[in-house]
C-alpha positions in Angstrom: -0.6 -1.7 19.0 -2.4 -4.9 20.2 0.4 -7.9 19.2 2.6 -5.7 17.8 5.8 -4.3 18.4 8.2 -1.7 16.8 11.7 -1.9 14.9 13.7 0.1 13.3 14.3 0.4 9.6 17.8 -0.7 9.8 15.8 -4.1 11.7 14.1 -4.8 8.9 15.2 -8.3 7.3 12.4 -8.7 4.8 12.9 -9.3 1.1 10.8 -6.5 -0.3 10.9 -8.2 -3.5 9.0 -11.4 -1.9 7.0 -9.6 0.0 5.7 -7.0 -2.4 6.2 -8.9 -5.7 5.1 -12.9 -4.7 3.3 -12.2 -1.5 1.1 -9.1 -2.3 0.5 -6.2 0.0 -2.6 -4.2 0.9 -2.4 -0.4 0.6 -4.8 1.1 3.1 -5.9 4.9 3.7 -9.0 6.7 5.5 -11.2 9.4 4.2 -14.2 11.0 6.2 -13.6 8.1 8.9 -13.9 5.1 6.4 -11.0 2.9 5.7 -10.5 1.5 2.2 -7.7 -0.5 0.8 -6.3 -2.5 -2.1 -4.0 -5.6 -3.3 -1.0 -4.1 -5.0 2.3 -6.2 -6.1 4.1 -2.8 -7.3 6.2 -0.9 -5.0 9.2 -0.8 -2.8 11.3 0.2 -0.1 14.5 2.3 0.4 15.9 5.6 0.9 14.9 9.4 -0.3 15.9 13.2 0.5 17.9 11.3 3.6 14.5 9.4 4.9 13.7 5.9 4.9 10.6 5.7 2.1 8.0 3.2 0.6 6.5 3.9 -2.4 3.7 2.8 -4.2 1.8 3.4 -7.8 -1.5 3.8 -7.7 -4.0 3.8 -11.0 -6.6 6.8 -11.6 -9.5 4.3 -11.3 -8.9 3.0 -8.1 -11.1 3.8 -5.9 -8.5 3.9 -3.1 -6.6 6.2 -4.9 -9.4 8.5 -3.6 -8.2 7.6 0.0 -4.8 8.3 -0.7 -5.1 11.5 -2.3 -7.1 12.8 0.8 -5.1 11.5 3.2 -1.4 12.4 4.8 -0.7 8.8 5.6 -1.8 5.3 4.8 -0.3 2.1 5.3 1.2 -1.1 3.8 1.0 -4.5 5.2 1.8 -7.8 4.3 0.2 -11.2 5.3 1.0 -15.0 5.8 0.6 -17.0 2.8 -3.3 -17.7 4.5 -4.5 -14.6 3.5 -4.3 -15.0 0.0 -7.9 -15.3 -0.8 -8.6 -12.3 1.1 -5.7 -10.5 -1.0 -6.8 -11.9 -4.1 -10.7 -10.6 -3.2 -9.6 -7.6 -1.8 -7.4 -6.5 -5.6 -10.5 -7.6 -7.2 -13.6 -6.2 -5.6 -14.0 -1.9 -5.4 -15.0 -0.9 -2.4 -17.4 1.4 -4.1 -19.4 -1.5 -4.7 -19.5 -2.8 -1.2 -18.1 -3.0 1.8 -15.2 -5.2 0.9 -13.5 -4.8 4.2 -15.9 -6.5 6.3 -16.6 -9.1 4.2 -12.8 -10.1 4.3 -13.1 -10.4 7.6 -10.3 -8.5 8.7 -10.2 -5.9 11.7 -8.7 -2.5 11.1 -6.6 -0.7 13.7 -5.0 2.7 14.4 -2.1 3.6 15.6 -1.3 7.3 15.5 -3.8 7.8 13.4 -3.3 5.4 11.1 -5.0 2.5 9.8 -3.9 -1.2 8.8 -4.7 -4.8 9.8 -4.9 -6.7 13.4 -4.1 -9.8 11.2 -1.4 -8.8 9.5 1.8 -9.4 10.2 3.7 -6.6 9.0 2.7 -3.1 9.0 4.5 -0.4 7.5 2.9 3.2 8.7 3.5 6.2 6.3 2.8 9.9 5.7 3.0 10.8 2.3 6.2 13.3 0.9 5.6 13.2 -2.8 3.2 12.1 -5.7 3.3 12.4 -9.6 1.7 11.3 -12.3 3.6 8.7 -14.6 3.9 10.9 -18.0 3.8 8.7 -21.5 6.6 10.9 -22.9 8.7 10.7 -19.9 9.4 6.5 -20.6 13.0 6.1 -21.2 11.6 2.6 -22.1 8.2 2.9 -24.5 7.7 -0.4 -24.5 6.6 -0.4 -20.7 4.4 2.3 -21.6 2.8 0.6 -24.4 2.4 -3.0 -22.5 1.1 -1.2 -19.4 -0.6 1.7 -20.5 -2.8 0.4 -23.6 -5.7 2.4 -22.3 -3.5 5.7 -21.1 -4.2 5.0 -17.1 -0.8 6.1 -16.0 -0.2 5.0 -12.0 0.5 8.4 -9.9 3.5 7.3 -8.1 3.6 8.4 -4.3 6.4 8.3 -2.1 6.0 8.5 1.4 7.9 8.4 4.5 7.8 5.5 7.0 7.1 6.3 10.4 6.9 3.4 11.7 7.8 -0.3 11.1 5.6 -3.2 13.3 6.0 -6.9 13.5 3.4 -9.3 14.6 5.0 -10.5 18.2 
Protein backbone atom coordinates (compact mmCIF):
# COMPACT_ATOMS: atom_id res chain seq x y z
CA UNK A 1 0.00 0.00 0.00
CA UNK A 2 3.06 2.09 -1.12
CA UNK A 3 1.73 6.00 -0.55
CA UNK A 4 -1.44 5.06 0.51
CA UNK A 5 -3.35 4.97 3.47
CA UNK A 6 -6.89 3.71 4.63
CA UNK A 7 -10.30 5.47 5.64
CA UNK A 8 -13.29 4.61 6.40
CA UNK A 9 -16.43 4.96 4.36
CA UNK A 10 -17.99 7.39 6.63
CA UNK A 11 -14.25 9.41 5.85
CA UNK A 12 -15.02 9.69 2.62
CA UNK A 13 -15.57 13.54 1.51
CA UNK A 14 -15.65 13.09 -2.22
CA UNK A 15 -18.38 14.28 -4.56
CA UNK A 16 -19.09 10.95 -6.40
CA UNK A 17 -20.85 12.93 -8.88
CA UNK A 18 -17.45 14.96 -9.79
CA UNK A 19 -15.47 12.28 -9.48
CA UNK A 20 -17.33 9.73 -11.43
CA UNK A 21 -19.41 11.96 -13.74
CA UNK A 22 -16.58 15.10 -14.73
CA UNK A 23 -13.46 13.38 -13.69
CA UNK A 24 -13.81 9.82 -15.02
CA UNK A 25 -12.75 6.64 -13.29
CA UNK A 26 -10.94 3.52 -14.35
CA UNK A 27 -12.63 0.20 -13.60
CA UNK A 28 -9.91 -2.46 -13.24
CA UNK A 29 -10.08 -6.47 -12.77
CA UNK A 30 -7.61 -9.47 -13.29
CA UNK A 31 -8.11 -12.64 -15.15
CA UNK A 32 -5.41 -15.52 -15.48
CA UNK A 33 -2.84 -12.93 -13.93
CA UNK A 34 -3.39 -10.06 -16.43
CA UNK A 35 -4.93 -6.78 -15.36
CA UNK A 36 -7.26 -4.98 -17.72
CA UNK A 37 -9.21 -1.86 -17.21
CA UNK A 38 -11.50 0.80 -18.66
CA UNK A 39 -12.66 4.70 -18.53
CA UNK A 40 -16.24 4.72 -17.27
CA UNK A 41 -18.26 7.99 -16.21
CA UNK A 42 -21.43 5.75 -15.01
CA UNK A 43 -21.63 4.61 -11.51
CA UNK A 44 -21.91 5.47 -7.99
CA UNK A 45 -21.59 5.09 -4.42
CA UNK A 46 -23.87 4.40 -1.43
CA UNK A 47 -25.46 1.88 0.69
CA UNK A 48 -27.06 -1.87 -0.08
CA UNK A 49 -28.40 -5.00 2.03
CA UNK A 50 -26.66 -2.84 5.10
CA UNK A 51 -23.09 -2.59 3.21
CA UNK A 52 -21.36 0.21 1.88
CA UNK A 53 -21.42 -0.43 -2.17
CA UNK A 54 -20.11 0.94 -5.52
CA UNK A 55 -21.59 0.10 -8.49
CA UNK A 56 -20.88 0.14 -11.95
CA UNK A 57 -22.46 -0.78 -15.59
CA UNK A 58 -20.63 -2.41 -17.76
CA UNK A 59 -21.49 -2.99 -21.74
CA UNK A 60 -21.35 -6.78 -23.27
CA UNK A 61 -18.55 -5.59 -25.67
CA UNK A 62 -16.16 -4.55 -23.30
CA UNK A 63 -13.53 -6.36 -23.22
CA UNK A 64 -13.03 -5.75 -19.46
CA UNK A 65 -16.32 -6.94 -18.84
CA UNK A 66 -14.53 -10.28 -19.39
CA UNK A 67 -12.38 -9.39 -16.29
CA UNK A 68 -15.07 -8.57 -14.26
CA UNK A 69 -17.24 -11.48 -14.84
CA UNK A 70 -14.21 -13.77 -13.85
CA UNK A 71 -13.19 -12.04 -11.11
CA UNK A 72 -14.61 -11.65 -7.23
CA UNK A 73 -13.28 -8.16 -6.99
CA UNK A 74 -11.90 -5.28 -9.09
CA UNK A 75 -11.35 -1.82 -8.40
CA UNK A 76 -12.21 1.87 -9.09
CA UNK A 77 -9.95 4.74 -8.98
CA UNK A 78 -9.91 8.10 -9.72
CA UNK A 79 -7.07 10.52 -10.95
CA UNK A 80 -5.85 14.24 -10.85
CA UNK A 81 -7.08 16.29 -13.59
CA UNK A 82 -3.23 15.17 -15.36
CA UNK A 83 -4.28 11.96 -16.18
CA UNK A 84 -6.88 12.79 -18.54
CA UNK A 85 -5.17 11.77 -21.68
CA UNK A 86 -4.44 8.52 -20.18
CA UNK A 87 -8.33 8.26 -19.18
CA UNK A 88 -9.39 9.46 -22.40
CA UNK A 89 -6.80 6.55 -24.20
CA UNK A 90 -7.48 4.10 -21.82
CA UNK A 91 -11.96 4.43 -22.65
CA UNK A 92 -10.89 4.39 -26.09
CA UNK A 93 -8.37 1.69 -26.88
CA UNK A 94 -9.46 -2.39 -26.15
CA UNK A 95 -7.07 -4.05 -24.54
CA UNK A 96 -7.63 -6.83 -26.86
CA UNK A 97 -5.82 -4.99 -29.33
CA UNK A 98 -2.83 -4.21 -27.21
CA UNK A 99 -1.37 -3.83 -24.26
CA UNK A 100 -3.05 -0.57 -23.34
CA UNK A 101 -1.83 -0.56 -19.82
CA UNK A 102 1.73 -0.25 -20.47
CA UNK A 103 1.49 2.13 -22.89
CA UNK A 104 -0.34 4.54 -20.38
CA UNK A 105 2.31 4.30 -18.41
CA UNK A 106 0.81 3.50 -15.33
CA UNK A 107 1.98 0.90 -12.59
CA UNK A 108 -0.49 -1.57 -11.27
CA UNK A 109 -0.53 -2.69 -7.67
CA UNK A 110 -2.16 -5.19 -5.24
CA UNK A 111 -3.35 -5.04 -2.31
CA UNK A 112 -5.22 -8.11 -0.90
CA UNK A 113 -5.40 -9.31 -4.06
CA UNK A 114 -6.52 -6.63 -5.79
CA UNK A 115 -5.36 -4.53 -8.50
CA UNK A 116 -5.57 -0.65 -9.19
CA UNK A 117 -3.01 2.27 -9.87
CA UNK A 118 0.27 3.49 -7.89
CA UNK A 119 -0.69 6.86 -9.52
CA UNK A 120 -3.91 7.26 -8.66
CA UNK A 121 -5.09 8.97 -6.02
CA UNK A 122 -8.07 7.29 -4.92
CA UNK A 123 -8.69 3.69 -4.92
CA UNK A 124 -11.74 2.12 -4.05
CA UNK A 125 -11.24 -1.96 -3.56
CA UNK A 126 -14.38 -4.17 -4.17
CA UNK A 127 -15.64 -7.72 -4.26
CA UNK A 128 -18.47 -8.16 -6.21
CA UNK A 129 -22.30 -9.00 -4.40
CA UNK A 130 -24.53 -8.78 -7.42
CA UNK A 131 -24.83 -8.41 -11.29
CA UNK A 132 -27.83 -8.20 -13.89
CA UNK A 133 -28.40 -7.54 -17.00
CA UNK A 134 -30.34 -4.15 -17.80
CA UNK A 135 -33.69 -5.63 -19.49
CA UNK A 136 -35.42 -3.26 -22.45
CA UNK A 137 -38.86 -4.04 -20.91
CA UNK A 138 -37.92 -3.36 -17.49
CA UNK A 139 -37.30 0.83 -18.42
CA UNK A 140 -39.85 2.72 -16.43
CA UNK A 141 -38.43 5.43 -18.76
CA UNK A 142 -38.24 4.10 -22.69
CA UNK A 143 -36.78 6.89 -23.79
CA UNK A 144 -33.38 6.05 -21.88
CA UNK A 145 -33.65 2.77 -23.43
CA UNK A 146 -34.11 4.06 -26.92
CA UNK A 147 -31.24 6.97 -26.64
CA UNK A 148 -28.83 4.41 -25.03
CA UNK A 149 -29.65 1.27 -26.35
CA UNK A 150 -30.09 1.92 -30.33
CA UNK A 151 -28.12 -1.18 -30.98
CA UNK A 152 -29.71 -3.47 -27.87
CA UNK A 153 -26.15 -3.54 -25.85
CA UNK A 154 -27.77 -3.30 -22.45
CA UNK A 155 -24.84 -2.60 -19.51
CA UNK A 156 -24.97 -5.55 -16.88
CA UNK A 157 -25.14 -3.59 -13.78
CA UNK A 158 -22.77 -4.99 -10.86
CA UNK A 159 -22.91 -4.02 -7.42
CA UNK A 160 -20.17 -4.80 -5.23
CA UNK A 161 -19.05 -4.28 -1.80
CA UNK A 162 -16.17 -1.88 -0.81
CA UNK A 163 -13.56 -3.33 1.17
CA UNK A 164 -11.54 -0.88 1.28
CA UNK A 165 -11.21 2.93 0.73
CA UNK A 166 -7.31 4.40 0.01
CA UNK A 167 -6.13 7.99 -0.31
CA UNK A 168 -2.95 8.99 -1.87
CA UNK A 169 -0.90 10.33 1.36
Amino acid sequence: MSNFKEIQPQEFVYSPFKLIGEEWMLITAEKDGKANTMTASWGGLGVMWGKNVAYIAIRPQRYTKEFIDNSDTFSLTFFDDGFKKALGYLGATSGRDEDKIAKSNLTVQHTDGVPYFAEAKIAILCKKLYAQEYKPELFVDQEINEKCYPDADHHTLYIAEITKILVKE
